[in-house]
C-alpha positions in Angstrom: 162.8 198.2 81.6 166.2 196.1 82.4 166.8 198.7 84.9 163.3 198.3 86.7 163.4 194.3 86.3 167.3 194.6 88.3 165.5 196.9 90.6 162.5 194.7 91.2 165.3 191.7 91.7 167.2 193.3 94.3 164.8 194.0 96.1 163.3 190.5 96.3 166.7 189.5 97.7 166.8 191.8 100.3 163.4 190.8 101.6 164.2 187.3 101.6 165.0 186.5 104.9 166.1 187.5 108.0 170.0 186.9 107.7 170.5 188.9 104.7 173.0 191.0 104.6 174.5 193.5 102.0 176.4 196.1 103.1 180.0 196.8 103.5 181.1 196.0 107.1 183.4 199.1 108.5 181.8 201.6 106.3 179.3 204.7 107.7 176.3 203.9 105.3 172.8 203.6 106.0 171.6 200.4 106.1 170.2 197.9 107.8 172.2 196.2 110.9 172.1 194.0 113.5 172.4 196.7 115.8 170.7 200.2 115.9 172.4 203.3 118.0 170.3 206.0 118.7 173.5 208.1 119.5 172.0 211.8 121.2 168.5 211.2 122.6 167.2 214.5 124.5 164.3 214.8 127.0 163.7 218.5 129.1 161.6 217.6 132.8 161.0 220.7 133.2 160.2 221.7 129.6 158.5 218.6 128.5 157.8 220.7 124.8 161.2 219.1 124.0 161.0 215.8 123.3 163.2 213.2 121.1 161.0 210.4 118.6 162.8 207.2 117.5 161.4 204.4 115.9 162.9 200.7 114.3 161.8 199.0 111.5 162.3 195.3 110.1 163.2 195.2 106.8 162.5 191.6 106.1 159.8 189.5 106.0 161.0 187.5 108.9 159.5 188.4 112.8 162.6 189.0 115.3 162.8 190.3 118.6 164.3 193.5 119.6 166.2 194.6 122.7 166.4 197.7 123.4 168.4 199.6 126.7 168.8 202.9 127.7 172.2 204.2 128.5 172.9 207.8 130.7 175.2 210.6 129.1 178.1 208.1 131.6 176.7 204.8 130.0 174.8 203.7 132.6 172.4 201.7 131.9 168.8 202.5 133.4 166.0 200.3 131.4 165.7 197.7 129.2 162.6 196.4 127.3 161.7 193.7 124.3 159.5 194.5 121.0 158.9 192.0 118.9 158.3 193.2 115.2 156.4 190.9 112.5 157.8 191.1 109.1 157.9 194.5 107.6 157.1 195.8 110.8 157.9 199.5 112.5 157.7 200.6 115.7 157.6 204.5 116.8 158.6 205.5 120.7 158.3 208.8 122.2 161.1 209.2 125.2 158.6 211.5 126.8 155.5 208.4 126.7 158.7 206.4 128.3 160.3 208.3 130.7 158.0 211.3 132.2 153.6 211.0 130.2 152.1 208.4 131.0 155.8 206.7 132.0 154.4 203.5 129.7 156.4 201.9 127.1 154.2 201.0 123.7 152.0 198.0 122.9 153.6 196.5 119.9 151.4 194.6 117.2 151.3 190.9 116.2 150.0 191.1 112.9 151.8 190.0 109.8 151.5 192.7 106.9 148.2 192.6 105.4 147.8 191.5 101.9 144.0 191.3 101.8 143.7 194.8 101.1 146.1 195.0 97.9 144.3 195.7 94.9 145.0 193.4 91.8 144.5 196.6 89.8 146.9 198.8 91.5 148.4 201.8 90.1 151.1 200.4 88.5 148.5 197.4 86.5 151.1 194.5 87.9 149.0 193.6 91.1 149.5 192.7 95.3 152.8 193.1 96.3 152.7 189.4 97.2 154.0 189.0 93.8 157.3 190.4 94.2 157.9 190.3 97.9 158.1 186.9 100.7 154.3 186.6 103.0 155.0 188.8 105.9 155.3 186.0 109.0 153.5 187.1 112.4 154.8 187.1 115.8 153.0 183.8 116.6 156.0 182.1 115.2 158.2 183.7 117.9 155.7 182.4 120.7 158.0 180.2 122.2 161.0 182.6 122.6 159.0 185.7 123.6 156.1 183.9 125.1 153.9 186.8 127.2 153.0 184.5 130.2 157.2 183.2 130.8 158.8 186.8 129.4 158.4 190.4 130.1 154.8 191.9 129.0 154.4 192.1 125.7 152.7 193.3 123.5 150.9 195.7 126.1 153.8 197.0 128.8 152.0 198.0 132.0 152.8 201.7 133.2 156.4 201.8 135.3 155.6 202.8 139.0 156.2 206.6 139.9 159.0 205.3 142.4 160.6 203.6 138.6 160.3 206.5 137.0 162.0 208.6 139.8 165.0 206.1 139.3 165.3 206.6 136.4 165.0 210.5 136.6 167.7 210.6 139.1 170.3 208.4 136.8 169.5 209.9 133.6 169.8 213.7 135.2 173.2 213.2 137.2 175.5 214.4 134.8 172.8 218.0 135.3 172.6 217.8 139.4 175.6 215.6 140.6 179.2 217.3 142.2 181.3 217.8 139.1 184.7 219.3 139.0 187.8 218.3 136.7 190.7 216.4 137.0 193.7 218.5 135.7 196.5 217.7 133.6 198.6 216.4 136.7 195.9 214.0 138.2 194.9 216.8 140.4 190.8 216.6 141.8 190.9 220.5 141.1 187.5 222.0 141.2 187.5 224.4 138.6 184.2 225.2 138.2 181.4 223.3 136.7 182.0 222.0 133.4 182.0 223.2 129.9 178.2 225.0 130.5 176.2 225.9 133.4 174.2 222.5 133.1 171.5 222.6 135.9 168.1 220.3 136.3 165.7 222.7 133.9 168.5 221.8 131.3 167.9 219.0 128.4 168.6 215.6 129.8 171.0 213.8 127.5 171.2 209.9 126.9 171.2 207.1 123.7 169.7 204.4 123.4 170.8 200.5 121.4 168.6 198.2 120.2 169.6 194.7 119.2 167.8 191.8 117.3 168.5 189.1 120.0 167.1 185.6 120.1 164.6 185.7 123.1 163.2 188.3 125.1 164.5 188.9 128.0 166.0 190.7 131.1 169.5 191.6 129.9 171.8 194.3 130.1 174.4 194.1 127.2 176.7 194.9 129.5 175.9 193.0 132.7 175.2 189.5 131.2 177.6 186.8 129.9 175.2 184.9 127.5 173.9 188.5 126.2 176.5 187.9 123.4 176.6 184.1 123.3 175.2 182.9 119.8 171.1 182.2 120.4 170.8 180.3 117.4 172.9 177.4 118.2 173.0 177.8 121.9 169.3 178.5 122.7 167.5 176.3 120.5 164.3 175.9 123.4 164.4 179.7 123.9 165.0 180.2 127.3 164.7 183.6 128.5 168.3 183.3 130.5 169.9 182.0 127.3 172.0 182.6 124.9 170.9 186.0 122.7 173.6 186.9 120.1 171.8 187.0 116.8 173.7 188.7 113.5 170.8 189.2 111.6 171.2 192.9 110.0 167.1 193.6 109.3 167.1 197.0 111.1 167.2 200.4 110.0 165.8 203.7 112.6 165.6 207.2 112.3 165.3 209.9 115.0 163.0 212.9 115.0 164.0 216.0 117.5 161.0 217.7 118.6 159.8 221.4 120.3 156.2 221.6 120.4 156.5 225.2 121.7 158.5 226.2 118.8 157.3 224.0 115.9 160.6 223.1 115.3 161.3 219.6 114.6 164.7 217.8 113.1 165.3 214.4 111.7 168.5 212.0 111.1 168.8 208.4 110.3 170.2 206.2 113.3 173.7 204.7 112.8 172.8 201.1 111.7 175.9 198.4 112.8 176.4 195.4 110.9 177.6 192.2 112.0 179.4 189.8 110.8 180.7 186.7 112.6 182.7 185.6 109.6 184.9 189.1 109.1 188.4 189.8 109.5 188.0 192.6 112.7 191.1 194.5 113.4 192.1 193.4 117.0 193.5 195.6 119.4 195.9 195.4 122.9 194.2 192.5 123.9 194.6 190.8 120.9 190.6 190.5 120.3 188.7 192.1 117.9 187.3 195.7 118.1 183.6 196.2 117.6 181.1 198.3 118.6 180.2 196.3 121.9 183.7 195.5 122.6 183.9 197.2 126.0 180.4 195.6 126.6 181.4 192.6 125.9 184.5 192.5 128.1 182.6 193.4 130.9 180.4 190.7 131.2 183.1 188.4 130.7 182.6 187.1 127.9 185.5 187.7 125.7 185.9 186.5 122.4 185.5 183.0 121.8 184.1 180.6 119.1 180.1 181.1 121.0 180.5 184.9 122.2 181.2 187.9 120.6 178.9 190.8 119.0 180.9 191.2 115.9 179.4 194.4 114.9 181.2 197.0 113.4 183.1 199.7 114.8 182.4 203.3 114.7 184.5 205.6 112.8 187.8 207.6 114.8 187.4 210.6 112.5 184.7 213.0 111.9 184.2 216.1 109.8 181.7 218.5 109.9 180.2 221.9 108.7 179.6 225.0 111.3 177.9 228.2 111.9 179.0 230.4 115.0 177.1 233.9 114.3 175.3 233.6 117.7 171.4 234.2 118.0 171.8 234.6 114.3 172.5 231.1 113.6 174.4 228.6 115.5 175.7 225.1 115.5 175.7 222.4 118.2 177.7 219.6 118.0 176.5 216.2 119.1 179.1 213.7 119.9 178.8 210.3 120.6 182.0 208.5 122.0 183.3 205.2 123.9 186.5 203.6 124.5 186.9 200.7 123.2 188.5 199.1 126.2 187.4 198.0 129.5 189.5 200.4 132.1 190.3 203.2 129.5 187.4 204.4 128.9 185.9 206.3 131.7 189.9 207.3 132.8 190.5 209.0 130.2 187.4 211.5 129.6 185.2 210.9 132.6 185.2 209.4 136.2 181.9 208.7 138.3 181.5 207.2 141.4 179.0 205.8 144.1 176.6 204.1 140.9 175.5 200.6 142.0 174.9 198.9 138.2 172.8 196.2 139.5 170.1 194.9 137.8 167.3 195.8 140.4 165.6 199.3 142.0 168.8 199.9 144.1 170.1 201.9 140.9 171.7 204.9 143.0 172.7 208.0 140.8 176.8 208.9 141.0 178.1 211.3 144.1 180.2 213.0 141.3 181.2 213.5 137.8 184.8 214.4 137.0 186.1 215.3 133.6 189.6 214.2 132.9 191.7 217.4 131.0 193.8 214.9 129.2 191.9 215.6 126.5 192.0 212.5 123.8 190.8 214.2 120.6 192.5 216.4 118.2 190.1 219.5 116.6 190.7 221.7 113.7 188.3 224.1 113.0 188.9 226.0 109.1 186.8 229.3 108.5 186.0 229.8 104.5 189.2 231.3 103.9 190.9 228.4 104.5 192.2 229.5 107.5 192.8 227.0 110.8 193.3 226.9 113.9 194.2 223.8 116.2 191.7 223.8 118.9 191.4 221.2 122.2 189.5 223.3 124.7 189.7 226.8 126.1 191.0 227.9 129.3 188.6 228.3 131.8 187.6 231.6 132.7 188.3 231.2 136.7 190.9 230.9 138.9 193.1 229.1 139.7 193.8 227.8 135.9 195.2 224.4 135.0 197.7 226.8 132.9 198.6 224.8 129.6 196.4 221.9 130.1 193.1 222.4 128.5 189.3 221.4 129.5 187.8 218.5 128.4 184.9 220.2 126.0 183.2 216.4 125.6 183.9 214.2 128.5 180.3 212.6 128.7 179.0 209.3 126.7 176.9 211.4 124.3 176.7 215.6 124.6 175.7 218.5 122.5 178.1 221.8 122.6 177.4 224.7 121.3 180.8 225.6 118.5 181.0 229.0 119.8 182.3 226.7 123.6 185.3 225.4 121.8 186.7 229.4 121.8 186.0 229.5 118.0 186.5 232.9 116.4 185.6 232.1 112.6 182.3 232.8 111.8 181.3 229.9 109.5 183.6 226.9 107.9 184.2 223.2 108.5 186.1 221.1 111.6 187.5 217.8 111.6 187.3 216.0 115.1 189.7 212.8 115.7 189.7 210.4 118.2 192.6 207.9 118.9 194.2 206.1 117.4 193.3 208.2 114.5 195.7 211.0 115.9 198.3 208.5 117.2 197.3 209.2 120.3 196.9 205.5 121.1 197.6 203.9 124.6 195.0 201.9 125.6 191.8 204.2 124.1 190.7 203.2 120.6 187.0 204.9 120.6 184.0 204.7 118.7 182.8 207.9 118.0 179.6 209.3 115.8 179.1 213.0 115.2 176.0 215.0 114.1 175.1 219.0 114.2 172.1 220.6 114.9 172.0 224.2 113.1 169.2 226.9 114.3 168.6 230.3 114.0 166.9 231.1 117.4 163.4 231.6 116.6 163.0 230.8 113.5 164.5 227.2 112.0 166.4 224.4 112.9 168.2 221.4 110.9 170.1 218.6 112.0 173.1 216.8 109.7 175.3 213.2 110.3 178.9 214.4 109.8 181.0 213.2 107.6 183.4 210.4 108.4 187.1 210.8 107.9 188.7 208.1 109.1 188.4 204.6 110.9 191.9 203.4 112.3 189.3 200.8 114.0 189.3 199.3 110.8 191.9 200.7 109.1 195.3 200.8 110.6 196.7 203.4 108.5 194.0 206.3 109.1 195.4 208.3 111.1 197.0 211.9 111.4 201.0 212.6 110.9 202.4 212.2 114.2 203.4 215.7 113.9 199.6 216.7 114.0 199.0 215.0 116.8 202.1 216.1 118.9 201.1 219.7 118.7 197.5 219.1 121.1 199.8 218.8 124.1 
């Protein structure tokens, strides 16, 4: 019974408002956070059975307002849109309804959580839930900072125009139709080939998503907009929609259902949930400001660091392990790596360079004239079969001519990607690998990344089933995670 009542307690304290916050900042757990990334989100044009579900939920009894944007494989962003949740609230999206049938985003409700329906003689004989939990509070109470007639349409989003949805097409598929070639070991614009698969236009589209509890709704790209991460609260007190947005409020948690109608299959995995924290010591990096999550984004709108900016969310881990499968049709394992550089500069040089993308915030959105993977690889693989023995592993060579000799192809230059293990030259049949970003493995300079990692494990046919990896180390955090420099000296 003193278990239950603690129970019953804690829970009461989580619900109570908005700003509660109780997890441990820089560690992978699942949450609720400020921030949601939805880090491998896949969509087929051509196939539409393959679809990806993701949905957000507020956890307190608070409303807030939600941003969400869109992001291409190259972190481009493509659309944004605001849901405003009323306490308790949860809100499903297909990326199909979005992006191809009917091309609409969801109308979002305004009620607060009904209590009119909760039995005083309820299973459990203690009565409503309004006993032990705060009165859910409707959206009215957000009308003046998400106000339908000043803001974009909410609740009920109007279908996008066919020339929208085209856009967007041609951003979100460029990693499948632009030029692509790599950039060898030597700074050489060698065309090899194409890149680590035969990727072509009836293939998956890949691209992740953020969402963000913000103060207004608005027009914003996180990565385009100065007072995107200026503090709303004390900045924006009238709620204008150009305003200040930064809000530190961790009330979210998501999940992420991967779908084929066809083949029945369906896999599900929480969403990485970021905290934030203005108040926390953050490990800073070259520039002597701290790394988060949104660090990159944040230096690009110029914003920097200062006592009203910043989105003082955690960073992602630099380390990841995970388990494998490479028997072929019998059952296989994809990984699903999401990665950024932390810094502004570094982090398309050193996995990926595009071109010819104007990243306005209007319709003259052009896709890139090329992709180019950069074979100075930054991450560090060891793959162990279940005899415990290794191999060191940063690419294979490619099987055309001429060949970058010792240099190695970049396996995982885009954003967010899923590669088969069997691509990686593999030649154990099952075990576990470790992946490791810098500075985890010492392999510093100016890249610090912030990298997630899942699997997806099928047997062709048959099942599938889809697992976070495990994380191994955050020298984001933690300054001394990271691999002896002997380790690291060896991937050269």
């Amino acid at each position: 019974m003193k278990r239950f009542v603690t129970i019953i307690a804690a829970v009461a304290l989580v619900f109570a408002g908005a700003s509660v916050a109780y997890a441990n900042m820089c560690a992978r757990d699942n949450v609720p956070g400020a921030t949601i990334l939805y880090p491998f989100v896949h969509y087929n044009y051509t196939d539409t059975n393959v679809n990806t579900l993701f949905a957000v939920t507020n956890v307190s009894s608070e409303a807030v307002i939600v941003h969400f944007t869109l992001w291409t494989d190259y972190s481009a962003h493509v659309v944004d849109w605001n849901v405003v949740l009323s306490g308790y609230d949860v809100q499903t999206f297909s990326i199909r309804d979005i992006l191809d049938t009917p091309g609409q985003l969801p109308s979002t409700g305004t009620q607060p959580a009904d209590y009119e329906d909760a039995s005083p003689d309820q299973v459990d004989g203690i009565g409503p839930i309004q006993d032990f939990l705060n009165p859910s509070e409707d959206t009215t109470a957000l009308s003046v900072r998400c106000n339908p007639t000043v803001h974009d349409a909410y609740p009920s989003f109007p279908p996008f125009p066919q020339n929208f949805k085209d856009l967007m097409q041609g951003l979100l598929t460029a990693s499948q139709t632009a030029s692509r070639w790599h950039i060898d070991c030597n700074g050489n614009d060698t065309v090899y080939g194409d890149w680590f698969e035969a990727r072509g236009a009836s293939d998956d589209t890949w691209m992740y998503i953020t969402a963000d509890v913000v103060w207004t709704c608005n027009r914003m790209f996180p990565d385009s907009t100065l007072n995107y991460w200026v503090d709303g609260a004390s900045q924006n007190p009238s709620g204008g929609p150009n305003g200040a947005q930064a809000v530190y409020d961790n009330v979210l948690m998501g999940d992420i259902f991967y779908i084929n109608d066809a083949q029945n299959f369906s896999e599900a995995i929480p969403a990485v949930s970021l905290n934030a924290n203005p108040n926390y010591a953050f490990r800073t990096g070259n520039d002597d400001d701290p790394i988060t999550f949104y660090h990159q984004y944040v230096e690009a709108t110029g914003a920097g660091y200062s006592a009203l900016s910043g989105d003082y969310r955690e960073p992602l881990p630099t380390a990841w392990a995970f388990r494998y499968l490479n028997m072929g049709q019998a059952m296989s394992t994809k990984l699903r790596v999401f990665k950024r550089a932390t810094y502004v500069g570094a982090g398309n040089h050193a996995t990926m360079i595009w071109d010819n993308y104007n990243d306005a915030d209007n319709n003259n959105q052009i896709p890139p004239s090329y992709i180019a993977a950069d074979d100075s690889i930054p991450y560090t693989l060891f793959i162990w079969n279940e005899d415990e023995d290794a191999m060191l592993i940063t690419g294979v060579r490619p099987p055309w001519s001429p060949s970058p000799g010792s240099c190695r192809v970049n396996l995982l230059p885009l954003e967010t990607q899923e590669v088969d293990i069997s691509e990686f030259g593999v030649t154990f049949t099952s075990g576990w690998g470790l992946l490791v970003y810098p500075p985890s493995n010492n392999l510093t300079g100016d890249d610090w990344y912030q990298v997630y990692v899942s699997t997806q494990h099928a047997a062709a046919g048959r099942y599938s089933a889809a697992l976070e990896g495990a994380v191994l180390g955050n020298a984001n955090c933690y300054a001394d995670q990271m691999l002896p420099a002997l380790w690291s000296g060896m991937i050269r």
